[in-house]
PyMOL Python script that loads the backbone (N, CA, C, O; Angstrom):
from pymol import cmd

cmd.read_pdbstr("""\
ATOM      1  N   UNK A   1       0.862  -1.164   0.000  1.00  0.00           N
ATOM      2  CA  UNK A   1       0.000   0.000   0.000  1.00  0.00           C
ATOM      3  C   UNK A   1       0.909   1.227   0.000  1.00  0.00           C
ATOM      4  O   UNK A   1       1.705   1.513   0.895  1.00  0.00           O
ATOM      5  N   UNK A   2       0.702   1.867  -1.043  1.00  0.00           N
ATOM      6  CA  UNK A   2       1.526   3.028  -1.307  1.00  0.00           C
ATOM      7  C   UNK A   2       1.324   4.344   0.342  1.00  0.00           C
ATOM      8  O   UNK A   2       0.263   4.502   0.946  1.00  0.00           O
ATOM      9  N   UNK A   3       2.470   4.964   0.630  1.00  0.00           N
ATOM     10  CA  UNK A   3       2.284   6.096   1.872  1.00  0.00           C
ATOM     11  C   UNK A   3       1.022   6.787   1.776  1.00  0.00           C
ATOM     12  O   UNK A   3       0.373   6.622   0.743  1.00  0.00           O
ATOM     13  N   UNK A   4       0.561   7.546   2.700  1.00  0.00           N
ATOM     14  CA  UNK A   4      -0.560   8.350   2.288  1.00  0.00           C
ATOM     15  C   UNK A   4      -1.872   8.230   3.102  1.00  0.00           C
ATOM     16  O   UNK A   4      -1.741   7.366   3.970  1.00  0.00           O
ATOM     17  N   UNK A   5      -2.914   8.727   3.108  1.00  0.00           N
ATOM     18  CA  UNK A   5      -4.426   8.605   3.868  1.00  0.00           C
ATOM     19  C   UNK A   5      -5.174   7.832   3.077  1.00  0.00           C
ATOM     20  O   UNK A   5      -5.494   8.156   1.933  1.00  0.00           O
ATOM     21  N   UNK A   6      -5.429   6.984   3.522  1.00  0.00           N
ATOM     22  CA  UNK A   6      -6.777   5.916   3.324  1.00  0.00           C
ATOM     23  C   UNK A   6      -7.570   6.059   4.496  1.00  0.00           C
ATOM     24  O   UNK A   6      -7.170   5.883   5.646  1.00  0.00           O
ATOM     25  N   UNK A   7      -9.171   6.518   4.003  1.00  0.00           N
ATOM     26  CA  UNK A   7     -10.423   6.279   4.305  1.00  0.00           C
ATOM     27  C   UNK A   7     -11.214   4.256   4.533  1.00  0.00           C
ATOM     28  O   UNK A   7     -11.657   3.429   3.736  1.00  0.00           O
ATOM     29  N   UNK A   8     -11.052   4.276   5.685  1.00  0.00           N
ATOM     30  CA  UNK A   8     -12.108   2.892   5.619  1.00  0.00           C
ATOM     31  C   UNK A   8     -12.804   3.063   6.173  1.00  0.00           C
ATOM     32  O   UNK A   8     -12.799   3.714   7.218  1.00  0.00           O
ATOM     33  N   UNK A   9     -13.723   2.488   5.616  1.00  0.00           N
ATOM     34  CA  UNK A   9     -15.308   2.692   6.066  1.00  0.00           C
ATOM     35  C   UNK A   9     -16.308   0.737   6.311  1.00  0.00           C
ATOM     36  O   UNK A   9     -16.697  -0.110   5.506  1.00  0.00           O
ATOM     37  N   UNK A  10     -16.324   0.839   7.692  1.00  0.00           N
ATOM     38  CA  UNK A  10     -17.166  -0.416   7.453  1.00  0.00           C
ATOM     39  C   UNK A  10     -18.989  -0.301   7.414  1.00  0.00           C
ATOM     40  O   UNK A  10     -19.817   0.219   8.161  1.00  0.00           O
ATOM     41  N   UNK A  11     -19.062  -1.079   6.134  1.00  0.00           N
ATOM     42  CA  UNK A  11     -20.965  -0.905   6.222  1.00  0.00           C
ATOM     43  C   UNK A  11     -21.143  -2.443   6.782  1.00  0.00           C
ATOM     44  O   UNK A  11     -20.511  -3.359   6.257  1.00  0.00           O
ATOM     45  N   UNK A  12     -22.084  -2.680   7.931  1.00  0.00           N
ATOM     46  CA  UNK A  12     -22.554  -3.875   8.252  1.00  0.00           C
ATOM     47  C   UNK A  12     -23.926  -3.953   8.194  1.00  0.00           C
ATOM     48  O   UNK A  12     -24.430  -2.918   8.631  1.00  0.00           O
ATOM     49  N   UNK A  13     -24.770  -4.808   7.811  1.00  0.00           N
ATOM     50  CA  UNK A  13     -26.484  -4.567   7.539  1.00  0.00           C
ATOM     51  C   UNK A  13     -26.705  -4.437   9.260  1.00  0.00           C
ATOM     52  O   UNK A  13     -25.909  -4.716  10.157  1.00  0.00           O
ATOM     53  N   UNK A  14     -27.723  -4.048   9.317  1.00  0.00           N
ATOM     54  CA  UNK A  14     -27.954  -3.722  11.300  1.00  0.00           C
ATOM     55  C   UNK A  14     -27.217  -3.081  12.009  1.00  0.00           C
ATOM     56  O   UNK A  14     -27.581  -2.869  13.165  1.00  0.00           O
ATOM     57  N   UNK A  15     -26.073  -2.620  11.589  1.00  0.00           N
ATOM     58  CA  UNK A  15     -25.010  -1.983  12.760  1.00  0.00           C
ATOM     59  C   UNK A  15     -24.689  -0.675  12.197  1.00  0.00           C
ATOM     60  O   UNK A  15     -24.625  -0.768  10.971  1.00  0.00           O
ATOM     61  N   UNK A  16     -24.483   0.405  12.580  1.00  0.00           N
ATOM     62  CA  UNK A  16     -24.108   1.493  12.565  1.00  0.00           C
ATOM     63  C   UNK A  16     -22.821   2.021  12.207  1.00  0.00           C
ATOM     64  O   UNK A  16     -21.771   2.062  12.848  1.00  0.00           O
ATOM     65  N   UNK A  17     -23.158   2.471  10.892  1.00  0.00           N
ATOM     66  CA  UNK A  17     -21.416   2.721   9.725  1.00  0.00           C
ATOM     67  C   UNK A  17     -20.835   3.404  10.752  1.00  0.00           C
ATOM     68  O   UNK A  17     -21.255   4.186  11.605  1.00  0.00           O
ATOM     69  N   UNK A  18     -19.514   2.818  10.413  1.00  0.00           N
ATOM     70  CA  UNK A  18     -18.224   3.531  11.069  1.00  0.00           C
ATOM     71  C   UNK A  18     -17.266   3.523  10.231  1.00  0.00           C
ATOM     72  O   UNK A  18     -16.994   2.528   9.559  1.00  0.00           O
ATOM     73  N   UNK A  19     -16.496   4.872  10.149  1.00  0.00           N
ATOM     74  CA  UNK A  19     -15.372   5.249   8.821  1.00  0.00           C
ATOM     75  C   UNK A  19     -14.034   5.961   9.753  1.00  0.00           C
ATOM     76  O   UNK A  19     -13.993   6.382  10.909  1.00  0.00           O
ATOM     77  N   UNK A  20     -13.385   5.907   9.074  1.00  0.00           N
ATOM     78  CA  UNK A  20     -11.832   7.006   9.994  1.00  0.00           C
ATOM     79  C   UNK A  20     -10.942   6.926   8.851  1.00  0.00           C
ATOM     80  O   UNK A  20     -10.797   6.017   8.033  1.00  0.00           O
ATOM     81  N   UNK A  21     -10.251   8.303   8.976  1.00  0.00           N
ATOM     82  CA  UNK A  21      -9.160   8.413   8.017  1.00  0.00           C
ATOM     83  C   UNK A  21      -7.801   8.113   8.518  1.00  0.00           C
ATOM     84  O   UNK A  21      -7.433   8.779   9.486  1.00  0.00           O
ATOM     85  N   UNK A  22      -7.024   7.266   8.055  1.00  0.00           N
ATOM     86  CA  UNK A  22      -5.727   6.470   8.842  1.00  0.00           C
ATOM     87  C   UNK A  22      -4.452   6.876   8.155  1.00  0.00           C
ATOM     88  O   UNK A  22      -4.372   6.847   6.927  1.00  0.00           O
ATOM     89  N   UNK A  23      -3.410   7.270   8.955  1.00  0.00           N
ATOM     90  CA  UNK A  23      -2.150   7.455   8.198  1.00  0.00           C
ATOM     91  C   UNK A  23      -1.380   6.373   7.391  1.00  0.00           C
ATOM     92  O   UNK A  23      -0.803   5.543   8.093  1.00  0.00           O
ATOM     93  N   UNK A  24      -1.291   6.262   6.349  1.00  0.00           N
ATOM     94  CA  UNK A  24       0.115   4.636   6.222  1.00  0.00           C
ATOM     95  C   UNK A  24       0.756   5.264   5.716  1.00  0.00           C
ATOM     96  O   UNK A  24       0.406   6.270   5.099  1.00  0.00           O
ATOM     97  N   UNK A  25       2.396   4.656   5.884  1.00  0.00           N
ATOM     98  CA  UNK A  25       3.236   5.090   5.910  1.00  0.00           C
ATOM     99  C   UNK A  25       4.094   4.037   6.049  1.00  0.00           C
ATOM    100  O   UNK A  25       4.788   3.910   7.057  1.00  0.00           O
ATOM    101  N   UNK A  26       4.122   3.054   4.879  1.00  0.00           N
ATOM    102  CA  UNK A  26       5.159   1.634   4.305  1.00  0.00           C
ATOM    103  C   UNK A  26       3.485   0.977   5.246  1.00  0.00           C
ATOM    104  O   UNK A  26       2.268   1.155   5.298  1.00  0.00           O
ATOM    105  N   UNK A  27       4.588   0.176   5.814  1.00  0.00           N
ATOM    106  CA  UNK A  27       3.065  -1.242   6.714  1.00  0.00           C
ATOM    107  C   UNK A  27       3.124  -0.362   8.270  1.00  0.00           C
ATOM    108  O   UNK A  27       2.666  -1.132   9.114  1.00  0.00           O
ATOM    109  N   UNK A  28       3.396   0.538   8.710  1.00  0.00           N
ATOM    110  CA  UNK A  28       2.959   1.414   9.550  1.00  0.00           C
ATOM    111  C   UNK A  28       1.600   2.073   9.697  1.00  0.00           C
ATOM    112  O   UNK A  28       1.074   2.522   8.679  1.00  0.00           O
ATOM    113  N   UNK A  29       1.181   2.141  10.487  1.00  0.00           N
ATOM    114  CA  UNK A  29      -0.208   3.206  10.927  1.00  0.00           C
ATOM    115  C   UNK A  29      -0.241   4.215  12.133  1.00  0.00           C
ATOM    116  O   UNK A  29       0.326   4.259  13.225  1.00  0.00           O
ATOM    117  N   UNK A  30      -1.085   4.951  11.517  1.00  0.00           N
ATOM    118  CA  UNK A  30      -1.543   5.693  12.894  1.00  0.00           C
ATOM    119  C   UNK A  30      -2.793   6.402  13.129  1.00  0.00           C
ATOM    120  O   UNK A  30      -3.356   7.112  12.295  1.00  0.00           O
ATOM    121  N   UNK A  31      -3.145   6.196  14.170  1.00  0.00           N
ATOM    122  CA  UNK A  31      -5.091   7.117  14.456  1.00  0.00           C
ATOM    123  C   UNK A  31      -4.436   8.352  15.406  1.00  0.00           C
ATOM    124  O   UNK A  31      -3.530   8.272  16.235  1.00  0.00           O
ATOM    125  N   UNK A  32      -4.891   9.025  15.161  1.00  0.00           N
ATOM    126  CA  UNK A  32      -4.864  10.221  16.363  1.00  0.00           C
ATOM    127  C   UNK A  32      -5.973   9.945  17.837  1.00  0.00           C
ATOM    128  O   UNK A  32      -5.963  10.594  18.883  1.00  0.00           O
ATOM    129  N   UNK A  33      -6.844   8.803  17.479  1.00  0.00           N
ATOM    130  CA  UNK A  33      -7.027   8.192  19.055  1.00  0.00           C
ATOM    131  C   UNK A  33      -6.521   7.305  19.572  1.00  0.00           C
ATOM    132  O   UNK A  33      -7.024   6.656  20.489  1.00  0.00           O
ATOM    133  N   UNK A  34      -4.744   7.004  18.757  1.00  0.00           N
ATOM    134  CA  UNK A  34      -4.675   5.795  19.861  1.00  0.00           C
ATOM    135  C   UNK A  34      -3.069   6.508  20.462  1.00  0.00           C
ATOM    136  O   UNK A  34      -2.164   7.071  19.846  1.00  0.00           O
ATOM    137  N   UNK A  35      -3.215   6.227  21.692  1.00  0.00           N
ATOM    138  CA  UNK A  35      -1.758   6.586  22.911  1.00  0.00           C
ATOM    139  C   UNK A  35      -0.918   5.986  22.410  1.00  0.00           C
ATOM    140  O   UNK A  35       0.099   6.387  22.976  1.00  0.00           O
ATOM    141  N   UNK A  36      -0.572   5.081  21.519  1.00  0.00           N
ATOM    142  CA  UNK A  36       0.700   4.381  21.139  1.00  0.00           C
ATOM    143  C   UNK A  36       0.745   4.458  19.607  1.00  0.00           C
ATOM    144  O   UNK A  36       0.286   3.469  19.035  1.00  0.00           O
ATOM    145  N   UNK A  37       1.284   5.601  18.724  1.00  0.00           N
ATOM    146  CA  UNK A  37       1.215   5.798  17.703  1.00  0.00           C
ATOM    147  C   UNK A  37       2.186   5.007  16.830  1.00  0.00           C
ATOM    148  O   UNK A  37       3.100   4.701  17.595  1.00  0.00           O
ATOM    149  N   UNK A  38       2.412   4.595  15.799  1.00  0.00           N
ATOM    150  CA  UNK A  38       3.214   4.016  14.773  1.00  0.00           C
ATOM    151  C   UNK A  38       3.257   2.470  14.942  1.00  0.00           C
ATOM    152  O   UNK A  38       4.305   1.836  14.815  1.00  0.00           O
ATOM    153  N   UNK A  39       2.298   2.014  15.176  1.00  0.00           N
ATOM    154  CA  UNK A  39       1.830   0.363  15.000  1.00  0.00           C
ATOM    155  C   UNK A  39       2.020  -0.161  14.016  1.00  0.00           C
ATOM    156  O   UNK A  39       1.055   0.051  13.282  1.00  0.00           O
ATOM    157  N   UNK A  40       3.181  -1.114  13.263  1.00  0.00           N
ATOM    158  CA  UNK A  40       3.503  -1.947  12.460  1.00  0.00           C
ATOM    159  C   UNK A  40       2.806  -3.260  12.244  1.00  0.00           C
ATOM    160  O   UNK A  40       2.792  -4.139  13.106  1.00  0.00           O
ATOM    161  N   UNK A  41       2.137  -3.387  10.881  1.00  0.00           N
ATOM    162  CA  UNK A  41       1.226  -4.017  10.575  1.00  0.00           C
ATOM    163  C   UNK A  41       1.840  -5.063  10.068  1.00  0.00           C
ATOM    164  O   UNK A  41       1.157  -6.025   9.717  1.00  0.00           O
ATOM    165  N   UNK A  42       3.281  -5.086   9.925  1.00  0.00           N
ATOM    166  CA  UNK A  42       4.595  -6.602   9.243  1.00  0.00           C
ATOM    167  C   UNK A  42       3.879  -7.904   9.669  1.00  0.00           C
ATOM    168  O   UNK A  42       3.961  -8.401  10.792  1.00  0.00           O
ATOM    169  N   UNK A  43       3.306  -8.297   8.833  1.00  0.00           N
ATOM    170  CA  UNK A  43       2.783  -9.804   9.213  1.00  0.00           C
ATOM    171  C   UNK A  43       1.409  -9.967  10.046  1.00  0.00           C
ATOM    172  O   UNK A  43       0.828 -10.983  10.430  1.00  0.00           O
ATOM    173  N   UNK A  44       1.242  -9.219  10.123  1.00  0.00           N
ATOM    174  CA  UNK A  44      -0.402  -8.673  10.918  1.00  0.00           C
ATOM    175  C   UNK A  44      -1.169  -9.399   9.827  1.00  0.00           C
ATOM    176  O   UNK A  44      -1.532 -10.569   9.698  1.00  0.00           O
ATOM    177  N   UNK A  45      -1.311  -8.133   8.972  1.00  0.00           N
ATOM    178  CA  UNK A  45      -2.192  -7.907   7.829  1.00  0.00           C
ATOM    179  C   UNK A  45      -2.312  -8.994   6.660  1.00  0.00           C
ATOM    180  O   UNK A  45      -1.426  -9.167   5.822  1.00  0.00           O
ATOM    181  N   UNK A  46      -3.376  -9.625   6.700  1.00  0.00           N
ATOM    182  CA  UNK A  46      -3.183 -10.748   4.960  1.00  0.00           C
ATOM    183  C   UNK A  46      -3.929 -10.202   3.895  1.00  0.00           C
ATOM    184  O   UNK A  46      -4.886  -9.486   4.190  1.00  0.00           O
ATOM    185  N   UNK A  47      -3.669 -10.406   2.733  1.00  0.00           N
ATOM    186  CA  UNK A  47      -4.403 -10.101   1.378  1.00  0.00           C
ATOM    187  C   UNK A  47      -4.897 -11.652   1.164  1.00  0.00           C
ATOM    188  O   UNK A  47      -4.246 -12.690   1.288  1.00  0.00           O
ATOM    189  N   UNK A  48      -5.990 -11.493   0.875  1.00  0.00           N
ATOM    190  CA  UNK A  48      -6.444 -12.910  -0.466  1.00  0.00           C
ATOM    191  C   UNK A  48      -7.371 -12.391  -1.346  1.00  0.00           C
ATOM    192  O   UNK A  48      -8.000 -11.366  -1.085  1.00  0.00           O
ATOM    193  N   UNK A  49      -7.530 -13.135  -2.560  1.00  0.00           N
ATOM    194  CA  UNK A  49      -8.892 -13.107  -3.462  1.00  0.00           C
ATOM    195  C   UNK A  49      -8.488 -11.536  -3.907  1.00  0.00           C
ATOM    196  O   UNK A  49      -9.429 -10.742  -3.891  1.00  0.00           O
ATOM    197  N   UNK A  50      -7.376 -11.099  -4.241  1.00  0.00           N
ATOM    198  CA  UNK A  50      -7.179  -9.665  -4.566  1.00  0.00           C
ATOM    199  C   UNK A  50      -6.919 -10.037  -6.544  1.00  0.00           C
ATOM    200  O   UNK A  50      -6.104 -10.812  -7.044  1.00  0.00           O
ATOM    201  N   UNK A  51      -8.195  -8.937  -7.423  1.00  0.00           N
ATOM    202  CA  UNK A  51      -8.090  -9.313  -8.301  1.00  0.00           C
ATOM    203  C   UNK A  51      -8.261  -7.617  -8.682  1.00  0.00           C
ATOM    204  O   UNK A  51      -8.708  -6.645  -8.074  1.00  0.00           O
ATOM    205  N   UNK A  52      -7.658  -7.840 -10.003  1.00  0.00           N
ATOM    206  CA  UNK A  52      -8.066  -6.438 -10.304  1.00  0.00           C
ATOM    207  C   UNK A  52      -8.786  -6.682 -11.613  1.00  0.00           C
ATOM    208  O   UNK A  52      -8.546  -7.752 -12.172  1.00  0.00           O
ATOM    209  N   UNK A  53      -9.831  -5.646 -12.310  1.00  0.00           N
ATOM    210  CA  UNK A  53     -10.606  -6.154 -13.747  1.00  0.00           C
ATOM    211  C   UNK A  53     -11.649  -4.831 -14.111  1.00  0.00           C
ATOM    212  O   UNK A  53     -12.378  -4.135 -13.404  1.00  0.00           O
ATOM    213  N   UNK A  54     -11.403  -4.845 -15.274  1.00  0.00           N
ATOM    214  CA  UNK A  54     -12.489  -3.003 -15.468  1.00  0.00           C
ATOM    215  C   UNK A  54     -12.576  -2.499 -15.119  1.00  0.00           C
ATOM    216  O   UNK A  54     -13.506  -1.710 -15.284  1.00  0.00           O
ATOM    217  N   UNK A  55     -11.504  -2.385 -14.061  1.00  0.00           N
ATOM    218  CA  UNK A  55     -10.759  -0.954 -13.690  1.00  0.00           C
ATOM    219  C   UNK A  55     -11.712  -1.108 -12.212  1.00  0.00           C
ATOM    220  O   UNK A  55     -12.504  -0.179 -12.055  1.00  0.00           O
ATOM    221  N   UNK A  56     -11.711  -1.755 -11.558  1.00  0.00           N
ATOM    222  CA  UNK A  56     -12.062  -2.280  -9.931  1.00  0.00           C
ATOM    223  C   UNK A  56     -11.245  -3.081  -9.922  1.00  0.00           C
ATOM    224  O   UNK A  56     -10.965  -3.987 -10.707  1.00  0.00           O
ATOM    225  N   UNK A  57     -10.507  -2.496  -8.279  1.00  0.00           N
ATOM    226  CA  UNK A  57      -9.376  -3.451  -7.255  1.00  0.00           C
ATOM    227  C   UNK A  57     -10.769  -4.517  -6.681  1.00  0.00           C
ATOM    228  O   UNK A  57     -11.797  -4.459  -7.354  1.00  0.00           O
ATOM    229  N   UNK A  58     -10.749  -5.292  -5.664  1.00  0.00           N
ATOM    230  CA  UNK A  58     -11.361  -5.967  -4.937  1.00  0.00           C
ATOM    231  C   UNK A  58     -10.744  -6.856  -4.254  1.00  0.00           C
ATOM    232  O   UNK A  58      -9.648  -7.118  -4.750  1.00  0.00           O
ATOM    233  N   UNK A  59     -11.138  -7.799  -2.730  1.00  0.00           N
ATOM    234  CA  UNK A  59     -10.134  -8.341  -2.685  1.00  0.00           C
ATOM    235  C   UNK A  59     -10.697  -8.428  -0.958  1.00  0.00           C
ATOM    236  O   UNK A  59     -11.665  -7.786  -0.548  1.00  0.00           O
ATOM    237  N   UNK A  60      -9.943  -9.264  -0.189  1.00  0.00           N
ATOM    238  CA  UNK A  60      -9.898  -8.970   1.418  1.00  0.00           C
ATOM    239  C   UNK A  60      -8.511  -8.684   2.146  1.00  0.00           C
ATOM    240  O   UNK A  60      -7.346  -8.842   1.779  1.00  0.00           O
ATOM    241  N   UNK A  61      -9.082  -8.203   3.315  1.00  0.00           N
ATOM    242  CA  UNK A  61      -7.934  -7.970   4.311  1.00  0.00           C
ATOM    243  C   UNK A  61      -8.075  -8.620   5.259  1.00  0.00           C
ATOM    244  O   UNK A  61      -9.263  -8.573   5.577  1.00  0.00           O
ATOM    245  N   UNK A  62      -7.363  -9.390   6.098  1.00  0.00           N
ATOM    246  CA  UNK A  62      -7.680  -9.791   7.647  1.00  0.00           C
ATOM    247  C   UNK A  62      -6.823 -10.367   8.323  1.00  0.00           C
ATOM    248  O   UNK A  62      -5.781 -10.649   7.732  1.00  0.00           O
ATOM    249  N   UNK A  63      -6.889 -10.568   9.099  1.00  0.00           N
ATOM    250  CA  UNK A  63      -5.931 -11.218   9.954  1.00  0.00           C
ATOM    251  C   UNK A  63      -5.965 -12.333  10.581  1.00  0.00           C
ATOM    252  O   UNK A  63      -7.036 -12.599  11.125  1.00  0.00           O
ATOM    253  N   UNK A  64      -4.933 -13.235  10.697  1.00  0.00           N
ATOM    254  CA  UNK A  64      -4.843 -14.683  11.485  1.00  0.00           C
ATOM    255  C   UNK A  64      -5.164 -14.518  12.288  1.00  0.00           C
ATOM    256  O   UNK A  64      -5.313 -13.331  12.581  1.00  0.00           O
ATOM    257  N   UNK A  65      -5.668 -15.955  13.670  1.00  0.00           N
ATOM    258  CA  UNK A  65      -6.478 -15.823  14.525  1.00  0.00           C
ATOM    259  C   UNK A  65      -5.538 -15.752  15.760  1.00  0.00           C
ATOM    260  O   UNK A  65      -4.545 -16.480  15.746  1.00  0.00           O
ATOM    261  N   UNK A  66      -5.693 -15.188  16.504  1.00  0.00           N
ATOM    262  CA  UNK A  66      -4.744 -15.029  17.640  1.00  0.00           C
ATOM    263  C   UNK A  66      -4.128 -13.797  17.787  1.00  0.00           C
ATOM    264  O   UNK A  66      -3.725 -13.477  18.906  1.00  0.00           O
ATOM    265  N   UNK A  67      -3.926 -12.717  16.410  1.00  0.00           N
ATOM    266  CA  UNK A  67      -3.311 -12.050  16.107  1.00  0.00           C
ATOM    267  C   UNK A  67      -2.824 -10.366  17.302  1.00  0.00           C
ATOM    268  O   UNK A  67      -3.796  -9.612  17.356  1.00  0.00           O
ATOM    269  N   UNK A  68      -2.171 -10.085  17.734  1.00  0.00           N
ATOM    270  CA  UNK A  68      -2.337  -9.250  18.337  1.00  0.00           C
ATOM    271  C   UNK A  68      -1.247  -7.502  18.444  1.00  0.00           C
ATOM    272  O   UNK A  68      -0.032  -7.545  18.253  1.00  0.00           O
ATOM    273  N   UNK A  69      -1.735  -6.601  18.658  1.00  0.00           N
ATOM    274  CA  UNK A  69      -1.085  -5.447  18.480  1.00  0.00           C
ATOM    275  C   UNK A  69      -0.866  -5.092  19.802  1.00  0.00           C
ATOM    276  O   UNK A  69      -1.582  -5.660  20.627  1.00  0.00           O
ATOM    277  N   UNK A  70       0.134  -4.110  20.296  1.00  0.00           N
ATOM    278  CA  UNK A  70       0.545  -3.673  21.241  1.00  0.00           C
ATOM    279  C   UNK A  70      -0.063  -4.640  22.076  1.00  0.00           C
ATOM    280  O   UNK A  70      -0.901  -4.033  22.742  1.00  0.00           O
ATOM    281  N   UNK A  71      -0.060  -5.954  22.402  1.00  0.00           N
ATOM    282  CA  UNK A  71      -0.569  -6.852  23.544  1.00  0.00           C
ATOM    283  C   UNK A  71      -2.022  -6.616  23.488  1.00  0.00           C
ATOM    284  O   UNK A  71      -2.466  -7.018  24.564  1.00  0.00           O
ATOM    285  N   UNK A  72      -2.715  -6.285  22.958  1.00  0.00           N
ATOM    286  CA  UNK A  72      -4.156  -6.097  22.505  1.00  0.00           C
ATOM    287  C   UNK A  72      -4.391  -7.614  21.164  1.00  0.00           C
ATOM    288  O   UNK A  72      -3.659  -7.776  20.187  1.00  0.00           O
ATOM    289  N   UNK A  73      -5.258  -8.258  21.440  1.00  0.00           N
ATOM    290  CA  UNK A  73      -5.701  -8.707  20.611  1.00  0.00           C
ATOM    291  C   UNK A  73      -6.980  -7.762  19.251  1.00  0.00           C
ATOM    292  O   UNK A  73      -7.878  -6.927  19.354  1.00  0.00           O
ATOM    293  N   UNK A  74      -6.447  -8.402  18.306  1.00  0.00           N
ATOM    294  CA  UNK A  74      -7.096  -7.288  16.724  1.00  0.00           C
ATOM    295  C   UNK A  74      -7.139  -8.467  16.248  1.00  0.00           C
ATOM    296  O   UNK A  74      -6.398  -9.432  16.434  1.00  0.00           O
ATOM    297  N   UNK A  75      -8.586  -8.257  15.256  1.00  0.00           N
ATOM    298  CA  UNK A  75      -9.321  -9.497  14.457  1.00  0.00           C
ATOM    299  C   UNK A  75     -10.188  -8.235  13.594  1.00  0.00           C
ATOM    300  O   UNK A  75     -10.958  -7.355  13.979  1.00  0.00           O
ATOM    301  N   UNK A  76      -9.567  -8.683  12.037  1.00  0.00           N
ATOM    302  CA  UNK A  76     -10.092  -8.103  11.012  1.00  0.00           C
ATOM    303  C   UNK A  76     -10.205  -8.651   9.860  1.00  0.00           C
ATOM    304  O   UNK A  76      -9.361  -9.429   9.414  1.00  0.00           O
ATOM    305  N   UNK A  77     -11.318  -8.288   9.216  1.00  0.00           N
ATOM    306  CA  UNK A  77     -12.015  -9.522   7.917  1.00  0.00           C
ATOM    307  C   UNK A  77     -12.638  -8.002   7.138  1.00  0.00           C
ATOM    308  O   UNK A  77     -13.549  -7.342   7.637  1.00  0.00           O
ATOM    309  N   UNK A  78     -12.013  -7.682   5.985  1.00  0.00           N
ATOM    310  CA  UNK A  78     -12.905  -6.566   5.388  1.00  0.00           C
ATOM    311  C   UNK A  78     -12.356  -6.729   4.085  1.00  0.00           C
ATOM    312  O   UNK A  78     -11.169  -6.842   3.776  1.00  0.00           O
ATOM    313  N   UNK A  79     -13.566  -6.727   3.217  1.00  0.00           N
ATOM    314  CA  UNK A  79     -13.700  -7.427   2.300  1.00  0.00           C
ATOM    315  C   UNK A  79     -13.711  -5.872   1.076  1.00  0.00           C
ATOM    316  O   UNK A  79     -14.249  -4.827   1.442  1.00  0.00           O
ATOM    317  N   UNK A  80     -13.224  -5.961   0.058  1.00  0.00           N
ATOM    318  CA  UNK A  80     -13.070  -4.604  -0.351  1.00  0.00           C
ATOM    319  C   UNK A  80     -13.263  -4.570  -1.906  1.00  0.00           C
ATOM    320  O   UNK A  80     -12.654  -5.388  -2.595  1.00  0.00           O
ATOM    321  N   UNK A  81     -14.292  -3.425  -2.609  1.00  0.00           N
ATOM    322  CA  UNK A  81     -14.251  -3.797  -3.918  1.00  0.00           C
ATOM    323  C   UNK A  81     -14.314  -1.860  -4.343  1.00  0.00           C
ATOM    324  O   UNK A  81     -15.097  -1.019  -3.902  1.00  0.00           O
ATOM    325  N   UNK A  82     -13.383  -1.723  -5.145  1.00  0.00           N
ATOM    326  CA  UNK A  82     -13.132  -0.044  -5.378  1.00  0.00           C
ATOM    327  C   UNK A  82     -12.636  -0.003  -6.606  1.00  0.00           C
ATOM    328  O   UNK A  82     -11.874  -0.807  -7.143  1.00  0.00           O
ATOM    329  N   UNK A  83     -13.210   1.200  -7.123  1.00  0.00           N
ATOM    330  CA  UNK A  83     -12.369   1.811  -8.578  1.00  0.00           C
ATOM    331  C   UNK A  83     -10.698   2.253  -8.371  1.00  0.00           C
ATOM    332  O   UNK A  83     -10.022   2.863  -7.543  1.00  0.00           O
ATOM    333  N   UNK A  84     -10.520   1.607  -9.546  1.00  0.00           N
ATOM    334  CA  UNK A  84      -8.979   2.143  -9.768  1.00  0.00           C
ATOM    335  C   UNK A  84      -8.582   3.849  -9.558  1.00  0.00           C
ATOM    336  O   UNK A  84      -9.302   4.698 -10.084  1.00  0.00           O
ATOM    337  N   UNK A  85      -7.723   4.125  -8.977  1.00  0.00           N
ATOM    338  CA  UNK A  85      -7.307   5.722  -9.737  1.00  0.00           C
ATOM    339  C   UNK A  85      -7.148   6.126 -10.686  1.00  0.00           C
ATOM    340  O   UNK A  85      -6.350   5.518 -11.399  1.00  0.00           O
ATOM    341  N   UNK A  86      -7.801   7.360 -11.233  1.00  0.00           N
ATOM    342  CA  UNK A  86      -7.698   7.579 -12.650  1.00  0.00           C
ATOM    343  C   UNK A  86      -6.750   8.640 -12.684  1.00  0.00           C
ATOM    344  O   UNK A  86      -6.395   9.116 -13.762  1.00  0.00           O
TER     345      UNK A  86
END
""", "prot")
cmd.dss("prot")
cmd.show_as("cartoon", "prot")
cmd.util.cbc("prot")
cmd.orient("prot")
């Protein structure tokens, strides 16, 4: 994932959208709500089913089970289908 701000946004049917704009910066992150800034995502993060076609990326993100950040356990499954940059 190239440096820069990415927007994610999760829609779940019944649950109440939630979006935030996130720093990356190589496999680094950062929120301005969390106390421990520059969280390295090296081996965290998996891709599968990533295809690209008529100009839509698509694809998932998530993580193995057990997985954990700053001694916090994190579990993520987000499934993603977007236009290319023009």
């Amino acid at each position: 994932m190239p440096p820069g701000k990415v927007k994610i946004q999760v829609i779940a049917k019944g649950y109440q959208t939630f979006g935030d704009v996130y720093e990356v910066d190589e496999s680094a992150f950062h929120h301005s709500a969390s106390e421990k800034a520059g969280g390295n995502a090296s081996g965290i993060l998996q891709l599968k089913d990533v295809t690209v076609a008529n100009g839509v990326v698509s694809g998932e993100v998530y993580t193995k089970p057990g997985a954990d950040l700053f001694d916090a356990k994190i579990e993520i499954d987000v499934k993603f289908k977007v236009p290319m940059p023009k």
